[in-house]
N, C-alpha and C positions, 0 to 999 in steps of 0.2 A: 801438937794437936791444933787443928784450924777453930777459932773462937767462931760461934756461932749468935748471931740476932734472929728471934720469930718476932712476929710485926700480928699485930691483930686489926684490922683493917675495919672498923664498923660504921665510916659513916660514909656518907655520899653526896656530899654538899662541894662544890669548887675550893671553897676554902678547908674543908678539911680532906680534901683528895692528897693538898701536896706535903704534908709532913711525913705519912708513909712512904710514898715515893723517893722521895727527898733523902730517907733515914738508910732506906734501903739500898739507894744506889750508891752514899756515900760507905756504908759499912760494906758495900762487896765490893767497891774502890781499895778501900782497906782487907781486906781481902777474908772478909767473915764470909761462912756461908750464910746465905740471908733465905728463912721463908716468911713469903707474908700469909696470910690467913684472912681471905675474907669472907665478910658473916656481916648478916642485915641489909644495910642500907650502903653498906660499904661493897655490896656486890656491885651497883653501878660502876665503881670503878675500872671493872671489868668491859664493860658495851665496849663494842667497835667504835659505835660513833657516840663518843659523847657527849653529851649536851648539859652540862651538871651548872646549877645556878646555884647561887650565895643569898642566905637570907641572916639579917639581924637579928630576926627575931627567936631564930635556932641557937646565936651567939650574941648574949645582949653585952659583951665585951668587943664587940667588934665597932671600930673608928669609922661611924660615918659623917659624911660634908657637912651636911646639914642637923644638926641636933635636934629628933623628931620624936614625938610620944609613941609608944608602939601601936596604938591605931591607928595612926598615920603610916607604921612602916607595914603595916596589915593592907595597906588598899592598894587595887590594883597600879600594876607597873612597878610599882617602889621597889620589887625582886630583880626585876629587868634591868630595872638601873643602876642599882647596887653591881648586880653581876656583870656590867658594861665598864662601872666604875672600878673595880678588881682587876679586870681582863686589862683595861688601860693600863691600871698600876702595874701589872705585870710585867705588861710588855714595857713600859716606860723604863722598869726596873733590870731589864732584862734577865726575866726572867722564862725559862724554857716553859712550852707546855706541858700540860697533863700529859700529854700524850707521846711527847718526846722522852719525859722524863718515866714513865711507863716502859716504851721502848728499850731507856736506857737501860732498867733492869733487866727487863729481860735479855739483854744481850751479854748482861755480865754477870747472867746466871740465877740472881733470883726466883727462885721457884713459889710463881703462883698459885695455889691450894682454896679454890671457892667450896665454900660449906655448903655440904648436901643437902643435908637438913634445910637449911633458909632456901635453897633452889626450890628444894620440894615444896615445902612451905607455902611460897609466894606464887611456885609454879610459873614458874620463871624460863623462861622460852632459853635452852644455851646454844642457839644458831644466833643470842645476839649480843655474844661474848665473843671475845679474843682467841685465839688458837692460841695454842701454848699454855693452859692450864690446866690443873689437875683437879679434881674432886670428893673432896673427902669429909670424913667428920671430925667432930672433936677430937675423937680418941686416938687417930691418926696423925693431927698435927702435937697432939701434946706427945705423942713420940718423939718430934722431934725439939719443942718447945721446950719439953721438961733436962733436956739437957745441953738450951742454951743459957751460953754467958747474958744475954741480955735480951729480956722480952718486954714488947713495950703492945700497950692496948692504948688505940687511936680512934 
C-alpha cells in the first residue's frame, strides 16, 4: 500500500511558504502520495503571481544582519529588506523558487485542496489562484488525512 503525507499549509509569509513545498516534493519523490491542504494565510501560496514578504517580527527566531529592537524592525522598509536579504540568501544558496518548487509538486502529483471555508471567508477572489487546485473543506481532506502515515501542520 502506497504511504501517504497531508501537509496543512497555514501561513503565507516567504519564509514559511518553503517547508511545505520542500516536504511535499521530497515525499512524492519518494513516492508517497502527498495532499497539501491550504487554510488561512497559507492560501497565498496559491496566487499566480506571488509576491510573499518575510517579516521578523512574525518569527522573532529568525537570524537578522543587524541586531535590532522590534520597533526598529516595525518601521518602514525594514520588511523589504529583510525579504531582499532572504531572496539573496536563496539564491546565493541555491536555492529553487517558490515557484519552481510549487511547479515541482505539482508535476509529481501533489494534490493541492484550498479551504472553502477561508475562500469564503476572506472572500477571496479564485481568478487569482493557480489552475490545478481543488476546493474543499475540512471534512474532505481529513478523508484523506486521517489515514495518512504522516501529517504535518505548517
Amino acid at each position: 500500500m502506497q504511504k501517504k503525507m497531508a501537509i496543512i499549509a497555514s501561513k503565507g509569509t516567504l519564509d514559511w511558504g518553503y517547508p511545505p513545498f520542500i516536504l511535499a516534493s521530497t515525499a512524492a519523490a519518494l513516492g508517497y502520495e502527498v495532499e497539501m491542504f491550504f487554510t488561512f494565510y497559507g492560501l497565498q501560496l496559491l496566487e499566480k503571481n506571488l509576491n510573499l514578504k518575510v517579516s521578523s517580527l512574525g518569527n522573532p527566531g529568525m537570524p537578522i544582519p543587524i541586531p535590532a529592537p522590534v520597533v526598529v524592525q516595525a518601521l518602514p522598509g525594514v520588511q523589504n529588506f529583510l525579504t531582499s536579504m532572504m531572496k539573496r540568501k536563496l539564491a546565493d544558496k541555491g536555492v529553487a523558487p517558490l515557484t519552481e518548487l510549487r511547479e515541482l509538486c505539482l508535476e509529481a502529483g501533489v494534490k493541492f485542496t484550498a479551504c472553502q471555508m477561508t475562500v469564503d471567508l476572506f472572500e477571496i477572489d479564485i481568478n487569482t489562484f493557480i489552475d490545478d487546485i481543488s476546493y474543499a473543506g475540512t471534512s474532505a481532506f481529513f478523508e484523506f488525512a486521517g489515514d495518512a502515515n504522516i501529517t504535518l501542520y505548517i
